[in-house]
C-alpha positions as a Markdown table, in Angstrom:
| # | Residue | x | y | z |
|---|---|---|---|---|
| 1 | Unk | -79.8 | 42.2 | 17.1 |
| 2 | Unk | -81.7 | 38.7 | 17.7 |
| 3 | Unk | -81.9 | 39.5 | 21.1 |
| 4 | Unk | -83.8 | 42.5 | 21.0 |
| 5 | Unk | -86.8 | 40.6 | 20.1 |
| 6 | Unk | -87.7 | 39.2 | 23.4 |
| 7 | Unk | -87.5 | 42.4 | 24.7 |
| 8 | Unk | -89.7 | 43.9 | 22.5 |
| 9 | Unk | -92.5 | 41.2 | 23.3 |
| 10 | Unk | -92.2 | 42.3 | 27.0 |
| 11 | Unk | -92.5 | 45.8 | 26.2 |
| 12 | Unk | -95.3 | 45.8 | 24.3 |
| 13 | Unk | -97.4 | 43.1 | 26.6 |
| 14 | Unk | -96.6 | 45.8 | 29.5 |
| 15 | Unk | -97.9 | 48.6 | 27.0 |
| 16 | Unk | -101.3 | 46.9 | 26.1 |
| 17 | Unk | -101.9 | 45.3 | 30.3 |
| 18 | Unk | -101.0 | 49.0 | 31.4 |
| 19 | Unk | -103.5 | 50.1 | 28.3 |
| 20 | Unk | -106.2 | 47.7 | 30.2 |
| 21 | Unk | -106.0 | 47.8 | 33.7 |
| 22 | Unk | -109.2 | 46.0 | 34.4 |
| 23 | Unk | -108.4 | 42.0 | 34.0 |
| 24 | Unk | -109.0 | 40.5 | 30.6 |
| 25 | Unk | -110.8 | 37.2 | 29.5 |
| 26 | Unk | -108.8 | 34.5 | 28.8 |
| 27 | Unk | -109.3 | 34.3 | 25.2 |
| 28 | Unk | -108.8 | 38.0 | 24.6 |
| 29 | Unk | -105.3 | 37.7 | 26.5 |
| 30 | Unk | -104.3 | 34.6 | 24.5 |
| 31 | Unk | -105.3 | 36.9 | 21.0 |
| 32 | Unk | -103.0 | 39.5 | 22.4 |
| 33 | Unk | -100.0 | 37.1 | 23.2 |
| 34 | Unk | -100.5 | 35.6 | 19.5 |
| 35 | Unk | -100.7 | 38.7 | 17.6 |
| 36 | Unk | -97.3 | 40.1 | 19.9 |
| 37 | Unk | -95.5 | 36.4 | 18.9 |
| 38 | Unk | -96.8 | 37.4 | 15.3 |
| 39 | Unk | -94.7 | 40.8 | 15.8 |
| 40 | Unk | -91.5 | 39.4 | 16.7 |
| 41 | Unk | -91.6 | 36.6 | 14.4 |
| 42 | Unk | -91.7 | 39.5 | 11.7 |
| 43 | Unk | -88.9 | 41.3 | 13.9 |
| 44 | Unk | -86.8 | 38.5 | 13.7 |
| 45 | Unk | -87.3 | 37.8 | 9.9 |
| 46 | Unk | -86.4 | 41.4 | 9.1 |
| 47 | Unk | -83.2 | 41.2 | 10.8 |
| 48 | Unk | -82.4 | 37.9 | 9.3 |
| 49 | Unk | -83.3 | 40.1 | 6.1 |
| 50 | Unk | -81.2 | 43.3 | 7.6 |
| 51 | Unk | -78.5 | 40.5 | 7.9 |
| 52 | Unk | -77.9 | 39.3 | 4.5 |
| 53 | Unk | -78.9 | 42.8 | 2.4 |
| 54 | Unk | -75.4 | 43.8 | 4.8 |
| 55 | Unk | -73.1 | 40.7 | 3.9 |
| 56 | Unk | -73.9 | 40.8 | 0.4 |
| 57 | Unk | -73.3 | 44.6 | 0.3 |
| 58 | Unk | -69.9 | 43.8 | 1.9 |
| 59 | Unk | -69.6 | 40.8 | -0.2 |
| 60 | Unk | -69.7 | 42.8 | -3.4 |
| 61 | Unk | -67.1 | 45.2 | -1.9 |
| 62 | Unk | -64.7 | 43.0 | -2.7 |
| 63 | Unk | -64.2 | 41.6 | 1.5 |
| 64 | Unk | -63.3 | 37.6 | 1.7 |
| 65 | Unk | -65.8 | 35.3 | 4.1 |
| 66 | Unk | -63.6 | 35.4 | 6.9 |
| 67 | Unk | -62.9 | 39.8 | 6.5 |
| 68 | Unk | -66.9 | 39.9 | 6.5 |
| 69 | Unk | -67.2 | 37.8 | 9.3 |
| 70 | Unk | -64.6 | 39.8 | 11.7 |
| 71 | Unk | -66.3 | 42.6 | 10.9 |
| 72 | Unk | -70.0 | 41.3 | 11.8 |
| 73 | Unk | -68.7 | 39.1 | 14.9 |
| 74 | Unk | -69.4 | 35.9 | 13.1 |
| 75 | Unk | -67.8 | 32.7 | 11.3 |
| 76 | Unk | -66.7 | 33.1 | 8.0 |
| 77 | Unk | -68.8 | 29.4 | 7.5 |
| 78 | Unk | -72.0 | 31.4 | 8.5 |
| 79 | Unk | -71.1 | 34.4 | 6.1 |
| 80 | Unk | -71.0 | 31.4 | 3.1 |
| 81 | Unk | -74.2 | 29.9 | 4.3 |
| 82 | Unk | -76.0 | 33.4 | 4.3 |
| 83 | Unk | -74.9 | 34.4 | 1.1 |
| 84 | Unk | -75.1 | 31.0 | -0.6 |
| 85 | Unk | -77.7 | 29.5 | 1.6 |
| 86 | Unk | -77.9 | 26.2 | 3.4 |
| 87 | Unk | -77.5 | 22.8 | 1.0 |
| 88 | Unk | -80.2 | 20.8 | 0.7 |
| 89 | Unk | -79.4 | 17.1 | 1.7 |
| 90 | Unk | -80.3 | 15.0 | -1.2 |
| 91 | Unk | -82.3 | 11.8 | -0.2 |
| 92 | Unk | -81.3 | 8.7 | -2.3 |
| 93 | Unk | -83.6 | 8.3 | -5.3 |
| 94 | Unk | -85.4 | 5.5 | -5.0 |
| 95 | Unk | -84.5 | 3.6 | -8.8 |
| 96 | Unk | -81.2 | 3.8 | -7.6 |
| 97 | Unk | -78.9 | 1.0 | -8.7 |
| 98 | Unk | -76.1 | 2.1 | -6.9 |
| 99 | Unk | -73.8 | 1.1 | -3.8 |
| 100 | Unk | -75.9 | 3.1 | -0.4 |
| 101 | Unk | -74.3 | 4.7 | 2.2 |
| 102 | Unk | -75.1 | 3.7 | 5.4 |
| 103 | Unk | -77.1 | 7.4 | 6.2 |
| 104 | Unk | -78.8 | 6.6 | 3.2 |
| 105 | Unk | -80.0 | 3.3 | 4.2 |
| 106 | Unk | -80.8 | 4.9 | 7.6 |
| 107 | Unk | -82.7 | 7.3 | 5.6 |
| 108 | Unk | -84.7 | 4.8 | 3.5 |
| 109 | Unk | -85.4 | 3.0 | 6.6 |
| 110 | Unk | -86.4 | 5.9 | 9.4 |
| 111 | Unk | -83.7 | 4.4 | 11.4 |
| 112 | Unk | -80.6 | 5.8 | 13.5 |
| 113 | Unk | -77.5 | 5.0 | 11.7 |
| 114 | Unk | -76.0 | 3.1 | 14.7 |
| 115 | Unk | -79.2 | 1.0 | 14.3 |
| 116 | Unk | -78.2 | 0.1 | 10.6 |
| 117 | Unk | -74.3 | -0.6 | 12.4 |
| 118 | Unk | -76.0 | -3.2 | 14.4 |
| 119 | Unk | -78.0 | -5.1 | 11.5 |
| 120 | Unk | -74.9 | -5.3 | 10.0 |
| 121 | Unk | -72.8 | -6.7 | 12.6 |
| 122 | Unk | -75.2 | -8.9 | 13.3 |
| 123 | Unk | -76.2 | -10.0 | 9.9 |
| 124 | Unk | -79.9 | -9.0 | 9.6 |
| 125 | Unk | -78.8 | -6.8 | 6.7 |
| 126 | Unk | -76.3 | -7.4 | 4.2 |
| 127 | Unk | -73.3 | -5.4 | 3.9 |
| 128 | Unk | -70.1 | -4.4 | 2.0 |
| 129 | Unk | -66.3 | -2.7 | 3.7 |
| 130 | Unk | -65.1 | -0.9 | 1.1 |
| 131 | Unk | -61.7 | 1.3 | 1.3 |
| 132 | Unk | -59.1 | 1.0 | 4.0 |
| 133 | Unk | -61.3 | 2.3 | 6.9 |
| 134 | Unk | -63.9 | -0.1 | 6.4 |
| 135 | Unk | -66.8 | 2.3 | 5.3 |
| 136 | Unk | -70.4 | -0.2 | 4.7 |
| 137 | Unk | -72.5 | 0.0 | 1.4 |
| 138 | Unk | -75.2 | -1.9 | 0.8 |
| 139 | Unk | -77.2 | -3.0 | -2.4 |
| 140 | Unk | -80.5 | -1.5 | -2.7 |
| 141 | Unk | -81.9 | -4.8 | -3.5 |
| 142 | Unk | -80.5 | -6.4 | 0.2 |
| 143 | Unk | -82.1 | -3.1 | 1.4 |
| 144 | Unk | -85.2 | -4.2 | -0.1 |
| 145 | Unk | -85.4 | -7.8 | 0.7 |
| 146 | Unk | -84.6 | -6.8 | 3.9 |
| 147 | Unk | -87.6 | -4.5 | 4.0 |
| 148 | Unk | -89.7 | -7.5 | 2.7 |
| 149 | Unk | -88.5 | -10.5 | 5.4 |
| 150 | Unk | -89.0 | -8.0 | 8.2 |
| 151 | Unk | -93.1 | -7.0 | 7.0 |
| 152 | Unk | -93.6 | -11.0 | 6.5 |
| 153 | Unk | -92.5 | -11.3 | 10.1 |
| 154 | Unk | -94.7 | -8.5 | 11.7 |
| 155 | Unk | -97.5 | -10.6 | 9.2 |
């Protein structure tokens, strides 16, 4: 159904120029093209809504994720996430006493995570293997002090 929309844009943009069949202004063709967007922005959130009124009506029905999902031409995953909705990633908190992970230091610091992997190799920030494949954790405070050597260098 999502890719009706576009087609509806086009539609109704031919509708409105055969409508006016002396040129517009500018200004008045960029109102039009907003308000059209606006249409099938509320086009597309209907079917979204259309979507999941229909896999919760099937859901109650008694059909599993992956029965649901045949029938509507999707993943069973994107039947879960529509009924349940997506997870919200949780960002570390900063009081935190414990042991980060390295996404979470990557987090804290608005880095890539490969960036955090090379501060660690190299031994600009301080961190700990833990479990047979070698994951890295780091202390908050050697997050911190490194936070605090590297704003005394840009001093």
């Amino acid at each position: 159904m999502v890719e009706y929309a576009p087609i509806v844009y086009v539609t109704a943009w031919d509708e409105l120029a055969k409508c006016f069949g002396e040129r517009l202004q500018q200004d008045e063709l960029d109102l039009m093209d907003s308000v059209l967007q606006g249409v099938v922005i509320d086009t597309l959130g209907d079917v979204k809504q259309q979507r999941y009124n229909e896999v919760v009506k099937l859901r109650e029905t008694g059909l599993s994720y992956a029965k649901i999902g045949h029938q509507l031409g999707i993943c069973r995953e994107r039947v879960r996430q529509i009924v349940k909705g997506n997870p919200k990633r949780k960002k570390p908190s900063p009081d935190s006493k414990t042991m980060l992970k390295i996404n979470e230091v990557a987090q804290l610091l608005r880095v890539h995570i490969n960036t955090v992997r090379r501060w660690s190799n190299s031994g600009l920030l301080k961190s700990y293997r833990i479990g047979s494949r070698g994951d890295r954790r780091f202390r908050r405070q050697d997050v911190e002090s490194f936070l605090s050597r590297a704003m005394q260098k840009r001093s």
